[in-house]
N, C-alpha and C positions, 0 to 999 in steps of 0.2 A: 347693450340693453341692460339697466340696472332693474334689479328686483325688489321691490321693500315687500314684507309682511307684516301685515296689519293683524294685531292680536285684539284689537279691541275696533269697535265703532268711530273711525278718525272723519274729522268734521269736512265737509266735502269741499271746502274752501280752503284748506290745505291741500290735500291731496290735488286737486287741480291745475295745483304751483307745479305738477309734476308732469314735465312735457311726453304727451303718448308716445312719440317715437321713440324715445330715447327711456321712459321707465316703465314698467309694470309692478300691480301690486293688486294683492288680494290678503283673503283670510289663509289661505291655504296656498302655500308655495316650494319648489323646491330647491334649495342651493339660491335662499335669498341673500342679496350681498347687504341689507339691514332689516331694523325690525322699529315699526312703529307702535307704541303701546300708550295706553294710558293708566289705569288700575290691573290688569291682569297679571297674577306672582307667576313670576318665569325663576325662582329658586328651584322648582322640581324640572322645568323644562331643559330637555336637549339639546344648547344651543348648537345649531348648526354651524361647522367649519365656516363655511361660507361669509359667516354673517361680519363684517366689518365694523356697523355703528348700529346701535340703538338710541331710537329716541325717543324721549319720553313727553308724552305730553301732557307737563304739567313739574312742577317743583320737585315733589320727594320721589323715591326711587329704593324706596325700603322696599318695593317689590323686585325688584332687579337686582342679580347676585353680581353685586360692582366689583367685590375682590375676583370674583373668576373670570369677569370681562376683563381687565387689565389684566392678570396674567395671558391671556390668550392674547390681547391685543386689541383689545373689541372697542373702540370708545362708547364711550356712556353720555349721551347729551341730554340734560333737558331743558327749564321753557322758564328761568326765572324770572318773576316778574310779568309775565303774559296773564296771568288768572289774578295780578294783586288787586286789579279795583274790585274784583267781583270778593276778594274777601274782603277788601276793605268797605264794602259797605254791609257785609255782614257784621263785621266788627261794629260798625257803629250804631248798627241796628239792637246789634247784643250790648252795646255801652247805654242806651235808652232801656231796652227790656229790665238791664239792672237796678237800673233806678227808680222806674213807674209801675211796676207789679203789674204791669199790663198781663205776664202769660198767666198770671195766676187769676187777677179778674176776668179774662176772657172766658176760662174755666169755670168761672163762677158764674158766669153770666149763661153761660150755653147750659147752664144747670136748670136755670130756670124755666127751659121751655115748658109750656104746659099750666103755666101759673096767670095765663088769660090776661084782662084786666088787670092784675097786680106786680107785674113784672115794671112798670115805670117806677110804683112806688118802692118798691123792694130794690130797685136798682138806687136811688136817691138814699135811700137807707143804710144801704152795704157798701158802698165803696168809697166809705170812709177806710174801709179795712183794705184799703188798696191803694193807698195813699206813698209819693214817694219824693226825693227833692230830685231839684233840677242839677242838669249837669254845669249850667254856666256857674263859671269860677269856682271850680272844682277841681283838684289836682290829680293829673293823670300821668303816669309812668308807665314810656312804653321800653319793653323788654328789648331790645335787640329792633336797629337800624338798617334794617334790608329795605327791597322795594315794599313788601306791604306797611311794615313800623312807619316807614316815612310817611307814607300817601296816611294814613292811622294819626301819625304827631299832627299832622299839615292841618287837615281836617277837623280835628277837633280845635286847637288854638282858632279855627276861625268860629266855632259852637262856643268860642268862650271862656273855652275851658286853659285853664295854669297847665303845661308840659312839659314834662322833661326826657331825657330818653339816656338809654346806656347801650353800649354796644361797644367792647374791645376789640372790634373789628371789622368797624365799618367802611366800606369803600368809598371812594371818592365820589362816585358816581351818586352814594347815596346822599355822602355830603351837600355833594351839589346840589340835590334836589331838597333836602330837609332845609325847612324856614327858619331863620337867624334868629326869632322867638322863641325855639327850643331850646331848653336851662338843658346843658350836659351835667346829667348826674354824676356826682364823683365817684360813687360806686354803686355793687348794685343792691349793696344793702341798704347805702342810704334812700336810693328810691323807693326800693318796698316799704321804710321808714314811716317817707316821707306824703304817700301814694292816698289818696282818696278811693283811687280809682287804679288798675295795673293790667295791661293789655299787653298779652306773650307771645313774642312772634323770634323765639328762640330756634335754628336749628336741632334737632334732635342728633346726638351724638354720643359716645359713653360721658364725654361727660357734661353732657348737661340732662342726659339722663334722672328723673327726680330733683332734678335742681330748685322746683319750687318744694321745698319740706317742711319738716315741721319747726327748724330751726329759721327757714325764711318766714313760713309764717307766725311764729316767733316776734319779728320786729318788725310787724306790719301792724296799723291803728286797727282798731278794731270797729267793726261794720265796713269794711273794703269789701270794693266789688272788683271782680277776676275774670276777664277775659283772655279764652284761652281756642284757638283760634289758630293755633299752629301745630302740636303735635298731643297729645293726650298724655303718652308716656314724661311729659316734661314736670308733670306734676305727680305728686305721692299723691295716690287719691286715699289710702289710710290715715295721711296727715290732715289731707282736705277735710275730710269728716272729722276728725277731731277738732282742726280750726272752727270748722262749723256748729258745731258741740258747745262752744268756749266763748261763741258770738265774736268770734274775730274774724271770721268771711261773711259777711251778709247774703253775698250772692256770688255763685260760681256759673259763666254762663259757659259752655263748653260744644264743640262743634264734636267732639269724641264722646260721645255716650257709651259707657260702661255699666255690665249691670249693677252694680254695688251704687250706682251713684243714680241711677231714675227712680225711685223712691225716695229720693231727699227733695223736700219740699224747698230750699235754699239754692238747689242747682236747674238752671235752663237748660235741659240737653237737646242741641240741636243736632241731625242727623248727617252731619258731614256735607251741609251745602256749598259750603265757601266757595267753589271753583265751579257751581251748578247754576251756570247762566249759559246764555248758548253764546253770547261774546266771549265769554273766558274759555269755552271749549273752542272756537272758531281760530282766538289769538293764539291757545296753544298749539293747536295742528295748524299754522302758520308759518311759525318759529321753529318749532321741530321739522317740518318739512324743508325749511331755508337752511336748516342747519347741517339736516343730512347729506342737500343735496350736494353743499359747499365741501363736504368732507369728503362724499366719493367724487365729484367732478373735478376739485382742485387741491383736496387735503387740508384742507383749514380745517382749524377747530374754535370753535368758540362754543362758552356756555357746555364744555364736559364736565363731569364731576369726578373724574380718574386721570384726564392729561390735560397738561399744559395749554392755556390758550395758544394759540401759535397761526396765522394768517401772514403770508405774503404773496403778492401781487407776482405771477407767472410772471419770467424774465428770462425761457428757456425754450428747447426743444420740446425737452420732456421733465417732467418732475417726479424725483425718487423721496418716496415719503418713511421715515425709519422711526419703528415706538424699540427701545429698550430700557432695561433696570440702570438707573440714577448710577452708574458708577463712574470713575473715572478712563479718563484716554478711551473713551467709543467716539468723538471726531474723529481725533487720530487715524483710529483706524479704518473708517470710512471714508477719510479723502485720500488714504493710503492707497486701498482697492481701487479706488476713481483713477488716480495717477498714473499708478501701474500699468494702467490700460488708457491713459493720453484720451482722458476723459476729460474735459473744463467745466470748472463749476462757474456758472452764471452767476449765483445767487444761494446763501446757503441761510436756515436760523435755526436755533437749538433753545427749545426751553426746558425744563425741569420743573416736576412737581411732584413732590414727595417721591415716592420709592422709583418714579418712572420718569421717562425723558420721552420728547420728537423732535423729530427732524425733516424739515422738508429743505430738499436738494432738487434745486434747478441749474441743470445740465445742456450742453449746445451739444445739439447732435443726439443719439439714440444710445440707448446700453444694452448690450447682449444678454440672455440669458444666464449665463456663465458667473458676468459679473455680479449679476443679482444673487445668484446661488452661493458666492462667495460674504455678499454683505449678511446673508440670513445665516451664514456660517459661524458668524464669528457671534462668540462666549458673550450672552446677556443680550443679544438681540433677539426683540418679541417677535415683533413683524415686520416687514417688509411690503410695502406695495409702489408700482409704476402708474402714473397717470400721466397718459398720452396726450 
């Protein structure tokens, strides 16, 4: 019987995926072997020994202390790509807001109540002052090629609009899906350059930390509009205000509302919806659910952001699953122990990613306890676990 802990409200269409015989799961558990979350900061929480995998449901994981999960062992999953259309149609909702001054004449208009009989003419009158151009053939630069940029570039080349896109580290995956109509920017200055319009869908990292400043905004035309839609911290909002100061951002529309920035008349701050659709909660407790279950049932990984993707197809008795530190001769030394003990390995892989490594070992026949106490013995090995 597997255990998951639910730190937050998981959609019940996930959790379902979770057959009763075989899991339980609550708010409150003890010696859970994971943990499913979605917003709640587990940096002050005590992770339990016990706990194996976290998953996350939903893309970032700034609430999740990822360096102290991979020292212990813990993998860290989560859901990319499960919540992108629901941002991507905020994004293009906030690509319209920019252009049409619609959040500012709606404020205008709810001003009016009370004005009787004169609110038709008064409206005919005033919004002139709320006047804005269209977006077809308009050039848009989108920051970074993941699943939401993609679905973002796709989408608008069919609204008409010129796109281009940058991303030094785009996956294939994303390749495949982005339309042969997008101009690869050469770099990502010249986008900003080049940009009518610039939609950010940058991982947050040290270093793309403030990567939008006052030097990007610097060589950006002046009246660009800024959607930002992936992390807050991506931009200098000090620079921001001064671009705005300078008439070089017309319009900041932002899913991160900070206080310095809901008194500017220039910025749309929206309250963090992106991912607040009940489909993109439903697809991510899903995905996180499939993903957990695959990790404690059979040891696969897919979609961690601390180890190695790593899935193969059971070809054994039983399967010996190993996380340790990226160094060299740990095979070695783990088909060494196997040997010794006239162990056969069925089927073995080994991936690496950054500081860490896995292993999954399928073996004919059973392993002792013994030998297992021997595999967690040896210098730089994290964890060890058997799936029968």
């Amino acid at each position: 019987m597997y255990k998951l802990l639910t730190l937050n409200k998981i959609s019940p269409k996930g959790l379902d995926l979770l057959p009763r015989d075989d899991y339980e799961y609550a708010s409150e558990l003890v010696n859970p072997d994971a943990v499913l979350v979605r917003s709640q900061k587990m940096h002050d929480m005590e992770i339990p020994a016990s706990v194996k995998a976290i998953g996350r449901a939903g893309a970032g994981v700034n609430n999740i202390p990822v360096d102290q999960c991979s020292e212990k062992g813990i993998v860290v999953f989560n859901t990319p790509g499960a919540n992108a259309n629901g941002v991507k149609e905020l994004v293009l909702m906030g690509l319209f807001m920019s252009s049409r001054k619609t959040y500012r004449g709606i404020t205008w208009a709810k001003g009016l109540k009370g004005k009787g009989a004169e609110v038709s003419k008064l409206v005919e009158k005033g919004k002139s002052n709320f006047t804005g151009p269209e977006i077809k053939g308009k050039k848009l630069g989108v920051v970074g090629l993941g699943a939401i940029g993609v679905m973002v570039a796709n989408d608008a080349l069919a609204l008409g609009m010129e796109v281009a896109g940058y991303d030094p580290f785009m996956s294939v995956d994303s390749a495949w899906g982005l339309s042969r109509s997008v101009k690869k920017a050469i770099s990502l200055d010249n986008l900003l350059a080049e940009s009518d319009y610039i939609s950010i869908h940058m991982p947050l990292n040290d270093e793309t930390r403030g990567k939008i400043n006052k030097e990007k905004f610097s060589l950006m035309k002046k009246g660009v509009r800024i959607l930002n839609f992936a992390r807050g911290e991506l931009v200098n909002n000090a620079d921001l205000l001064d671009a705005i100061e300078q008439d070089i951002v017309d319009r900041y529309v932002t899913d991160f509302p900070t206080d310095e920035l809901l008194d500017i008349d220039n910025v749309i701050p929206i309250p963090h919806l992106g991912a607040s659709t009940p489909e993109s909660e439903e697809n991510c407790a899903v995905m996180a659910v499939n993903q957990i279950r695959d990790y404690l049932e059979h040891g696969n990984i897919k979609n961690s952001v601390n180890f190695p993707k790593c899935t193969l197809p059971s070809s054994g008795t039983q399967r010996i699953t190993i996380a340790n530190k990226n160094v060299p001769n740990m095979i070695g030394q783990f088909t060494q122990i196997l040997a010794e003990q006239k162990i056969n390995i069925s089927d073995f892989l080994n991936k690496s990613r950054g500081d860490y490594a896995y292993n999954i070992i399928d073996i004919d026949g059973t392993v002792s306890d013994d030998v297992i106490e021997k595999l967690r013995n040896v210098e730089d090995v994290i964890m060890v676990r058997v799936i029968k």
